[in-house]
N, C-alpha and C positions, 0 to 999 in steps of 0.2 A: 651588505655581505658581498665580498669577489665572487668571478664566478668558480675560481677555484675551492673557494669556504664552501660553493654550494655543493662543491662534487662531492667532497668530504668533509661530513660534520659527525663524526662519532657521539660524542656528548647527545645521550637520549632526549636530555634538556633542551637541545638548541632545534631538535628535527622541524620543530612546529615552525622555526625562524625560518627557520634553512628551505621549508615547500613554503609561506608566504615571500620571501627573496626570490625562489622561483620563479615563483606564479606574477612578480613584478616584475621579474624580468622580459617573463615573457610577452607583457603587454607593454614594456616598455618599445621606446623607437630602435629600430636595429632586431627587437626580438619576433616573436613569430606571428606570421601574416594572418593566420588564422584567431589565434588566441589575441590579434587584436582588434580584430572587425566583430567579437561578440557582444551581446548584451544582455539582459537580464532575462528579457524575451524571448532572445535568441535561445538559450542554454535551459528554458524549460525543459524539451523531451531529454537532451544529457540526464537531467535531475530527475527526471522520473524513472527514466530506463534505467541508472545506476541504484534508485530504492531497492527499483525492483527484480534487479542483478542478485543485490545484496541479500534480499529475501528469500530466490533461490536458491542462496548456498546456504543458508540457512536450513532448508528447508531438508533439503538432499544431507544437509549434516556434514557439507563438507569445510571442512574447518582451514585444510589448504587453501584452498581461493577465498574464504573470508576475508583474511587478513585485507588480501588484495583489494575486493570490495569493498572491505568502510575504506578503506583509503582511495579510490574513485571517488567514495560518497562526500568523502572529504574534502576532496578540490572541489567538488563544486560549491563547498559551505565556503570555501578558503576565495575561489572564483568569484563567488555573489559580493562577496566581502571586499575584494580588491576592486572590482567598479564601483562600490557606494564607493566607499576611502577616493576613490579617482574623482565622482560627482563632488564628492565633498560631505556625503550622506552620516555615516558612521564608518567604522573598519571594526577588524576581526574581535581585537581587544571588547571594544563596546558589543559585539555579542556575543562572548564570553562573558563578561560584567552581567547582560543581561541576564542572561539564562541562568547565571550562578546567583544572583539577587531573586530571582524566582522563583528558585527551587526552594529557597530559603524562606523566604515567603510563606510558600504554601504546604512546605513542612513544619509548621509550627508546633506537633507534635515532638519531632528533633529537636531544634533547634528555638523553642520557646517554649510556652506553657500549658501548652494544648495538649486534651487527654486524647488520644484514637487507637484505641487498640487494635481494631479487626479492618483486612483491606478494604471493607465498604462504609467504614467509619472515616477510612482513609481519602475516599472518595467524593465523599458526599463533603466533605471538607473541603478538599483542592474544590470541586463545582463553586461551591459558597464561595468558597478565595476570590476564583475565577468571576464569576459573577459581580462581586464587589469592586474588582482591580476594572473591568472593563465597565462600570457605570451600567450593567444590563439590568438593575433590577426594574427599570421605567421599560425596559424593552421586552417583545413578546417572549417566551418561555423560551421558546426555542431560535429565538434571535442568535445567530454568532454560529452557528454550528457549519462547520467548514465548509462552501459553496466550492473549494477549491481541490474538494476531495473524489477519487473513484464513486460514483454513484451508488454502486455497494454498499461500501464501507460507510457514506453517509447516511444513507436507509438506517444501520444497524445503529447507527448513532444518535438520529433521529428518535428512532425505537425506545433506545437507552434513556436517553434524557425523559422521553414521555413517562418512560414506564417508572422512574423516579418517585412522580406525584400520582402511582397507583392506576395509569391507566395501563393495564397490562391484560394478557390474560391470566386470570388466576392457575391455570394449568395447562401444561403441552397437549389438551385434548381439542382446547377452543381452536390453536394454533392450527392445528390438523385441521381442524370442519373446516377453518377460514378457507385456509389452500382450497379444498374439494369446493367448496361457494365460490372461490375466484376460478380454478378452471371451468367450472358448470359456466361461469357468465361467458368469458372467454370461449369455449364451445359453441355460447350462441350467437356471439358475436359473429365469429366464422362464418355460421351456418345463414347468419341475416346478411353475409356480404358486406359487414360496414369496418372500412378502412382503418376510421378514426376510432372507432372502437375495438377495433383487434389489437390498437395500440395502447388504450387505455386499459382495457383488461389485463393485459401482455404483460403492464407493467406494475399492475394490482396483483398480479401474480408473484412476479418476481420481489414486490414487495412483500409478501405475505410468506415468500420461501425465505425470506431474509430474517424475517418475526423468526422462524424455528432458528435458523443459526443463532440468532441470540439469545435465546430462550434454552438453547442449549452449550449457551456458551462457546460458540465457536465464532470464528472470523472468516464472514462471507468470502471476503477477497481470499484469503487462504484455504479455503471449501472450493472457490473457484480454480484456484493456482494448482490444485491437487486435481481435480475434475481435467484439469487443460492437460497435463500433465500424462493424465494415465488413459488418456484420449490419445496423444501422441504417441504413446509407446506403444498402444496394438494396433494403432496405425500401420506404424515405422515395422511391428512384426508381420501385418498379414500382408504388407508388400512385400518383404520378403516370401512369406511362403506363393504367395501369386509368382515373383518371378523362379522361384524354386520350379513350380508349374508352369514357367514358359509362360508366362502371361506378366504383360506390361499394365503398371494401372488404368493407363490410357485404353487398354485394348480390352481390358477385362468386362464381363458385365456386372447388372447391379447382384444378380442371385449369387454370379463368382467371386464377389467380394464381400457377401454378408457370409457365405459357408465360408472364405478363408480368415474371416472379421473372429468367429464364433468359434475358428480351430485355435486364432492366437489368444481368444480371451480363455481359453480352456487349458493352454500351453502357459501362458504367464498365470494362472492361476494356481497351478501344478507347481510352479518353480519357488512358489513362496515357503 
């Protein structure tokens, strides 16, 4: 493709050609200096902060900048793609191929002869598929389970998978004791001064607050991202009422910033 076909490609059909012609442009010689010293390595945190760009407008429900965000998320799937195709690895095509051979796969309800009516009929399905396709049935239960993921969201997955073959709690009540038994240890850990165990408690904890979001169906990382979130905003308000007072955060104390902390949680509270 010239570089004039790339400026304009109207045909909806050709857009996907026309950002892959780009995106070889630009690592072509003559194109840009940057986009041609990356590597697969290089362009991790790109690929995570654009997830989770994406997840933010999502979240906010802002449908304006979505658009924009899959299409960030997109060049980097289009970027990963255009170095393997340079190594000689695969290109974009062959994961497209894949992922539509895979869906297909393990939709066999769709698209073969499989009965699955209900979404955890649907599941327990794709797992088996999954299982089968990767040779894990020699390997331990929970073999394979993303190591490459937020440590949250792998908790909650870990969880999932166990709780599959009935290790679960039978009710959101055991859930509950558990948390109150992992702060109590955590409490003494503290109070015995041992380092390494304030870390292991700390994170028996956070395990154990992960068990209720799944247990209640919810997604820790999106529990977290809303928690960050409404952390920030009465931040971002009781500094303002602080400098409304003539007080810089820097200058403020801690009493004058938990009374102005408690004015904005009671002001955005109000506003809902």
């Amino acid at each position: 493709m010239t570089d004039a076909a790339m400026m304009d490609a109207p045909d909806p059909a050709a857009q996907l050609a026309r950002l892959r012609a780009i995106m070889h442009r630009l690592r072509a010689p003559g194109g840009c200096p940057w986009d041609a010293e990356q590597s697969h390595a290089s362009l991790i945190p790109n690929l995570i902060e654009e997830a989770y760009e994406t997840v933010d407008t999502i979240q906010r429900g802002d449908f304006a900048h979505l658009r924009e965000e899959l299409g960030d998320l997109l060049l980097q799937v289009v970027f990963h793609s255009e170095l393997a195709e340079e190594a000689g690895h695969f290109n974009l095509d062959d994961v497209a191929r894949e992922i539509s051979d895979k869906l297909i796969r393990r939709h066999p309800h769709v698209f073969g002869q499989s009965d699955a009516a209900s979404s955890d009929a649907v599941l327990q399905q794709w797992d088996q598929i999954k299982r089968e396709e990767k040779g894990a049935s020699e390997q331990p239960y929970l073999h394979g389970i993303g190591h490459g993921l937020p440590a949250l969201l792998r908790a909650a997955k870990l969880q999932k998978k166990a709780a599959k073959v009935g290790f679960d709690w039978p009710e959101e009540s055991g859930v509950l004791a558990k948390i109150r038994e992992e702060l109590d240890e955590l409490q003494h850990a503290i109070a015995a001064g041992d380092p390494a165990a304030i870390v292991e408690e700390t994170g028996d904890l956070l395990f154990s607050i992960v068990n209720l979001t799944r247990f209640r169906r919810f997604d820790p990382e999106l529990v977290m991202f809303g928690a960050n979130a409404k952390f920030e905003q009465r931040f971002g308000v009781m500094e303002q009422l602080l400098q409304s007072a003539g007080l810089a955060l820097e200058a403020a104390s801690l009493e004058q910033m938990e009374a102005a902390w408690q004015q904005a949680k009671a002001q955005l509270k109000a506003s809902l």
